[in-house]
VOVEX-997479 format. One line per field, with one value per residue: x, y, z of N, C-alpha, C, O, CB in turn; residue in one letter; residue number from 1. Coordinates in pm, whole numbers, plus 32768, in hexadecimal, padded with zeros to 4 digits. Atoms other than C-alpha are relative to their C-alpha. Glycine has a CB too. Example, Ala and Ser with C-alpha at 12.3 -4.5 7.8 and 13.67 -1.06 7.14 Angstrom:
// residues 2
n.x: [8059:7FAE]
n.y: [7F89:7F89]
n.z: [8000:7FFA]
ca.x: [84CE:8557]
ca.y: [7E3E:7F96]
ca.z: [830C:82CA]
c.x: [805A:7FB3]
c.y: [8078:806D]
c.z: [8000:8049]
o.x: [80C2:7FE6]
o.y: [8076:80DC]
o.z: [8042:805A]
cb.x: [7F9D:8029]
cb.y: [8003:802E]
cb.z: [807D:7F72]
residuo: [A:S]
num: [1:2]
END
This chain:
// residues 101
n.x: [7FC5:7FCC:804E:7FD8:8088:7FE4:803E:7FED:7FEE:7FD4:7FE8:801C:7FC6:8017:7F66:7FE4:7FA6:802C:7FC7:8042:8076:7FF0:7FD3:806B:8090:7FA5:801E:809B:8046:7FF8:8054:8098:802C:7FEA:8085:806A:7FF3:7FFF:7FB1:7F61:7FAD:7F79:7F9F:8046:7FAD:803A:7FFC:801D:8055:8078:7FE5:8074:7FE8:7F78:800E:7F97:8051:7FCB:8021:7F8F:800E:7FBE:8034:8079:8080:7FA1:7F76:7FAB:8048:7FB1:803B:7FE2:7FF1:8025:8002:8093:7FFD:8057:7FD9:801B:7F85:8049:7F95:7FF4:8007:7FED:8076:7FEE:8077:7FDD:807F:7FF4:7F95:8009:7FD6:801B:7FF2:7FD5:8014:7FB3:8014]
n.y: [7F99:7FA4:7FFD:7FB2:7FB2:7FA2:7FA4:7F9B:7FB0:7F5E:7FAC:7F99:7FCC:7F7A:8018:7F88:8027:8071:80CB:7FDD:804B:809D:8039:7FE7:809F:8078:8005:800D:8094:8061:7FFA:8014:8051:8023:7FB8:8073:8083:8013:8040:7F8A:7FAE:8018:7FC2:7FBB:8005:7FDC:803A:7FB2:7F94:7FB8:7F57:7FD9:7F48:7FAA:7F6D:7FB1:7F7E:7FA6:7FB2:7F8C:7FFA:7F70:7FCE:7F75:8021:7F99:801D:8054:805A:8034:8051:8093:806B:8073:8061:807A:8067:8096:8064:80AF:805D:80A8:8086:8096:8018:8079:7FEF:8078:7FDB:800A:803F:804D:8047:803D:7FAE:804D:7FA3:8032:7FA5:8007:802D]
n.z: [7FAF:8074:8086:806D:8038:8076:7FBC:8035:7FB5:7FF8:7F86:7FDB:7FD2:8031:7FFA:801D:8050:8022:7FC3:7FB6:8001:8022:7F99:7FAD:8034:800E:7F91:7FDF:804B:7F97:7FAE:8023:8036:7F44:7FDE:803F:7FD5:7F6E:800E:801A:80CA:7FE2:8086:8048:8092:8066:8093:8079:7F9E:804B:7FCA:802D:7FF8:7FD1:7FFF:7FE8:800D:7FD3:7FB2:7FDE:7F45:8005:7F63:7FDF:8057:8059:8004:8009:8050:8026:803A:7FB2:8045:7FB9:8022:7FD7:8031:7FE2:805B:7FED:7FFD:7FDC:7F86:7FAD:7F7A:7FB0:7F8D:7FCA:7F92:7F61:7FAE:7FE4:7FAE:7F71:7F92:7F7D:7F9F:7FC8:7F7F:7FC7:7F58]
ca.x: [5417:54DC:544A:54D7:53EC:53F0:534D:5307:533B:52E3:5391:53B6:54CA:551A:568F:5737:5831:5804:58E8:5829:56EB:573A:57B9:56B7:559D:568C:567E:5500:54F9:5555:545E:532E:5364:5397:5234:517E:520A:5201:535F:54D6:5571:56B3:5740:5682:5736:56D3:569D:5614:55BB:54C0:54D2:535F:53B3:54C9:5488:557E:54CC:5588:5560:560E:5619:5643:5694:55B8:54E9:561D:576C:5851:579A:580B:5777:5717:56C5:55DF:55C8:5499:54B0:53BA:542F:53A9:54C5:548A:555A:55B4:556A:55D6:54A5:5501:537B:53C3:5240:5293:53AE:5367:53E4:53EA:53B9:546B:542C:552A:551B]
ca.y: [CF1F:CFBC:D037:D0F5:D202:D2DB:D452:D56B:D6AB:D816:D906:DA9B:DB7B:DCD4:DD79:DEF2:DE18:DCCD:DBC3:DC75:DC06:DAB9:DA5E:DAE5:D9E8:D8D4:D8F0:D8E1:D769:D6AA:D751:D741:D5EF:D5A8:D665:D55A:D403:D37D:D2C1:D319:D3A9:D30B:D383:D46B:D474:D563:D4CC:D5BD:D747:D811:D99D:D9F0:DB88:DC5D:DDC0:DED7:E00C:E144:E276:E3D6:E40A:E571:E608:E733:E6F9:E7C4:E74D:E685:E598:E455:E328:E1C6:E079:DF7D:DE2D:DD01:DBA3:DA86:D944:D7E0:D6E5:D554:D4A1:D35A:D316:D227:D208:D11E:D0FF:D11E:D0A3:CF63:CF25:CE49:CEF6:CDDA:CE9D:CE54:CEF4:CF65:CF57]
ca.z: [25ED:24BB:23A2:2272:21DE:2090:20FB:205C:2134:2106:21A8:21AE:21FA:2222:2236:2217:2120:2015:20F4:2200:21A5:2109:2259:2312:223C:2239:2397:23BE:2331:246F:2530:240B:23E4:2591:25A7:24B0:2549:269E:26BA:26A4:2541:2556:23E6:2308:217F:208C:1F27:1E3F:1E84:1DEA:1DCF:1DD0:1E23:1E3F:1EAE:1EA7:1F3E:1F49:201A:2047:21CE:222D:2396:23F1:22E7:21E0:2272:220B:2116:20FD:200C:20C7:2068:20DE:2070:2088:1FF9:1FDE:1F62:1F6C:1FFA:1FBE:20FC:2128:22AA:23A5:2497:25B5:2668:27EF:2817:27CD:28AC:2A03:2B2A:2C3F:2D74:2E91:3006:30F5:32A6]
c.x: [8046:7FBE:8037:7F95:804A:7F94:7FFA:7FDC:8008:8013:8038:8083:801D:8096:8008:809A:7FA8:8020:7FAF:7F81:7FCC:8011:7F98:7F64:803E:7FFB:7F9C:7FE1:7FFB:7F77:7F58:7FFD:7FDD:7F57:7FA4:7FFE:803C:80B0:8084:8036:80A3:805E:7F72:8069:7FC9:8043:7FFA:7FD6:7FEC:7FF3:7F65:7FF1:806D:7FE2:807A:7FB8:8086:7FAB:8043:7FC0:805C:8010:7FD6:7FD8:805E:8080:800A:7FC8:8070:7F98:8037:7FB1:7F9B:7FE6:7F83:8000:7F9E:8007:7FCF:8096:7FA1:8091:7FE6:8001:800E:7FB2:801B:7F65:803C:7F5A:7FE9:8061:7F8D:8078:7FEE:802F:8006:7FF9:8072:7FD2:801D]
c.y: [8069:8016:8088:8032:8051:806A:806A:807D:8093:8063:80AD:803F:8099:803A:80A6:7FC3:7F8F:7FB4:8024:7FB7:7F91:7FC8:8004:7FA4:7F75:8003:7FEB:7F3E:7FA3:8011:8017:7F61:7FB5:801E:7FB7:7F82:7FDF:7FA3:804D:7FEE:7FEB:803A:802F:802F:800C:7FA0:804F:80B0:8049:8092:800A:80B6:800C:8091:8048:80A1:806F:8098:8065:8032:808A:8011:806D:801C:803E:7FB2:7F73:7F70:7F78:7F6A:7F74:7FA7:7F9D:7F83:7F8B:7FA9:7FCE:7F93:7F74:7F89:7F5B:7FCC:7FA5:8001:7F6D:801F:7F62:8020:7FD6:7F9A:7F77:7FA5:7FDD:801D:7F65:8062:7FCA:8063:7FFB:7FED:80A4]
c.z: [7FAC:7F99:7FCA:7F87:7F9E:8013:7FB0:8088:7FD4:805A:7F71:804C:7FD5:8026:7FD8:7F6D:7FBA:804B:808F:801A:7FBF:80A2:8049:7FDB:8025:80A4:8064:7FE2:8063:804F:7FD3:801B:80B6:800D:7FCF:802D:80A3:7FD3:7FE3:7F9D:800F:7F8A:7FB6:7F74:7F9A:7F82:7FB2:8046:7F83:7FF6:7FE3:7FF9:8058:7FEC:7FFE:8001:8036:8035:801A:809F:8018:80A3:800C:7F98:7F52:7FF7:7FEA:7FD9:8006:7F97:803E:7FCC:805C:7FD3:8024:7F87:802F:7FBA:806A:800B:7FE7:8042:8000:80B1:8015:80A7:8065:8078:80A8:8058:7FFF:8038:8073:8065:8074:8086:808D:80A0:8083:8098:7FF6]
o.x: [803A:7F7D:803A:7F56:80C1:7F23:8065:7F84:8071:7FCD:804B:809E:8001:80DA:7FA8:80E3:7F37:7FD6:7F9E:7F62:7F55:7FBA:7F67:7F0A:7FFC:7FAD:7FA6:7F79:7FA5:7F2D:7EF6:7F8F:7F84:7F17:7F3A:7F91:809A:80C1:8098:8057:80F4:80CF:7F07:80C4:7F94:80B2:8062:7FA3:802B:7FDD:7F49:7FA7:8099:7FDB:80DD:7F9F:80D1:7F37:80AB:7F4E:80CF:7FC1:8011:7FE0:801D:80AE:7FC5:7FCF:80EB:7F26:80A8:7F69:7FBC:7F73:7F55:7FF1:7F75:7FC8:7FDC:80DE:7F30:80FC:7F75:8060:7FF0:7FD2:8008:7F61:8073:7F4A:7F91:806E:7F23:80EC:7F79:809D:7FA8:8027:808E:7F6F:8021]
o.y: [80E0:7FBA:80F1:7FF2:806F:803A:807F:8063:80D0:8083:80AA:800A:80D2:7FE7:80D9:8016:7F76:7F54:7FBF:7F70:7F6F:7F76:7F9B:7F79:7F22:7FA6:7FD2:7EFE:7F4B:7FB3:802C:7F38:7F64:7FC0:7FAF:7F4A:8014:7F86:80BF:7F7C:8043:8062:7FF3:807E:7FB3:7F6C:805A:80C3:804F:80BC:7FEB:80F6:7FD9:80C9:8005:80EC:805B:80B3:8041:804D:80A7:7FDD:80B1:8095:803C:7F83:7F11:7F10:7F85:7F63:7F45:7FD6:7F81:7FA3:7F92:7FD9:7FDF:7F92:7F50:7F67:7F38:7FAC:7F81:8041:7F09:805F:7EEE:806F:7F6D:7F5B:7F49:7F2B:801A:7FF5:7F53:8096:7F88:80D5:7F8D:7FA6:80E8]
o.z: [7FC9:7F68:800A:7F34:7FA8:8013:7F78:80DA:7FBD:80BA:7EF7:80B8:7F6B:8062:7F9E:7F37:7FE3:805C:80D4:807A:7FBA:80C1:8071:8023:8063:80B8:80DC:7FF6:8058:806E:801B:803F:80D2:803B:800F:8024:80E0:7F5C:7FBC:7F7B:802E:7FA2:7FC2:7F8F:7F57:7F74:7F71:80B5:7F19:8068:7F6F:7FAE:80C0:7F7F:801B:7FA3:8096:8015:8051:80C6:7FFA:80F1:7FB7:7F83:7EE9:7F8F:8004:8025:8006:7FC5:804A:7F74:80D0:7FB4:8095:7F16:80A2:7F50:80DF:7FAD:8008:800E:8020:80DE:7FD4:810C:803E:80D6:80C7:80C1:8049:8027:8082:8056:8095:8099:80B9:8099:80B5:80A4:805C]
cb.x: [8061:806A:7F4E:8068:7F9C:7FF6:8035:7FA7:805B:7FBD:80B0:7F89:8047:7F74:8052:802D:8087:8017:8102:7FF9:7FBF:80A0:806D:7FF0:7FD8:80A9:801A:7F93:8059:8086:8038:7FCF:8069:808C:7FEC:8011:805B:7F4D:7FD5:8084:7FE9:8013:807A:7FC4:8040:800E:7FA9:7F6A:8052:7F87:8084:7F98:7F75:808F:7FB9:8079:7F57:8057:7FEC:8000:805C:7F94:8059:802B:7F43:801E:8049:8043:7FDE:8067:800E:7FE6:80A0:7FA8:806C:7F42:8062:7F7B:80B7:7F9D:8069:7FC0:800A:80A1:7F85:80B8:7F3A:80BD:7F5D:8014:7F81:7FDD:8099:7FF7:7F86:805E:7F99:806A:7F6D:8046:8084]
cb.y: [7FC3:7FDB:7FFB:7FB2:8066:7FB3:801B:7FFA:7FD5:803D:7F96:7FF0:7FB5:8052:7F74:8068:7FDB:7FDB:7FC5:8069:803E:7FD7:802F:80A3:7FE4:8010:8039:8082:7FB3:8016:805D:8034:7FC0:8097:8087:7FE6:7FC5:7F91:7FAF:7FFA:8101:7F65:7F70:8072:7F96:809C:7FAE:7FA4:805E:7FDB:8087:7FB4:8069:7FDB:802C:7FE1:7FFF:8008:7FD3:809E:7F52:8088:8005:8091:807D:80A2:802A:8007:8047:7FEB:801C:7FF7:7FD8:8016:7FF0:8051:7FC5:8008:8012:7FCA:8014:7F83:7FF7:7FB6:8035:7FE1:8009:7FE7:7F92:80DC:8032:7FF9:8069:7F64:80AA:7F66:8059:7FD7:7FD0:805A:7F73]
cb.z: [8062:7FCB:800F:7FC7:8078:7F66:8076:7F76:8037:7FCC:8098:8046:8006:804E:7F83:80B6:8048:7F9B:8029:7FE7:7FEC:7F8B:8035:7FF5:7F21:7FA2:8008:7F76:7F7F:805D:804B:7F51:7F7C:8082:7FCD:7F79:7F95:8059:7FB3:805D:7FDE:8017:7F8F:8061:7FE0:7FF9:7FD7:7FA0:8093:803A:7F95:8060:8047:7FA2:806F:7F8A:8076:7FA1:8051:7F71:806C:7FAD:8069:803D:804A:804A:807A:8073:7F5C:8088:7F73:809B:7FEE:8037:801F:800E:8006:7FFA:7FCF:7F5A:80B8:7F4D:8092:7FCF:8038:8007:7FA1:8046:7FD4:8048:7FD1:7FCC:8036:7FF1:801C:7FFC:7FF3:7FB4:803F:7FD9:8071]
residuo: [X:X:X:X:X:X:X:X:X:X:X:X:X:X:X:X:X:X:X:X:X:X:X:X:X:X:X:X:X:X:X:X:X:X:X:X:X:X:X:X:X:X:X:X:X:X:X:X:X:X:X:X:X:X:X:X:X:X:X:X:X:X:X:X:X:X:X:X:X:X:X:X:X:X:X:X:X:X:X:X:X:X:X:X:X:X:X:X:X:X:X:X:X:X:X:X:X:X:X:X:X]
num: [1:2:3:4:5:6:7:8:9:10:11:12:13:14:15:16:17:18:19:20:21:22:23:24:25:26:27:28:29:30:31:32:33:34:35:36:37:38:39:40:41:42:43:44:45:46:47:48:49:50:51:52:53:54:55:56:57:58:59:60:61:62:63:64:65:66:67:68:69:70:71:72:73:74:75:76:77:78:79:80:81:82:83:84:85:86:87:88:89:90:91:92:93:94:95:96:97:98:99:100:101]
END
């Protein structure tokens, strides 16, 4: 019914800041790893993390094509996490099912 798994997980984020778009990947991991395994993810505990790319695109953003320039920032990470998971399978619980009046 329990079972303790070692995972590797890539995830993808994108952000107008860095803690921006750390947060915003780091945030993606519950719901890659939810999307691969039937059963409920009771603890998920990064181990190791991986920077595979770190963008930093900049951009001068004008209004009416002249005014009032200003220089902006966009950000995009992709890093490999390895989680420890705590996978408790729900498919092998027994449900005794009981009928009301």
């Amino acid at each position: 019914m329990y079972k303790k798994m070692v995972r590797k997980v890539r995830i993808e984020g994108k952000g107008q800041s860095k803690e921006h778009t750390i947060a915003n990947a780091l945030g993606k991991i519950q719901k890659t790893v939810n999307a691969e395994y039937s059963g409920m993810i009771i603890r998920i505990e990064p181990i190791n993390i991986e920077i595979i790319e770190a963008i930093e695109e900049t951009y001068t953003e004008r209004f009416l094509l002249f005014l009032l320039p200003r220089k902006r920032s966009e950000f995009k990470l992709v890093m490999d996490i390895e989680v420890d998971m705590f996978l408790l399978e729900t498919d092998n619980i027994n449900f005794i099912e009981k009928r009301r009046k």
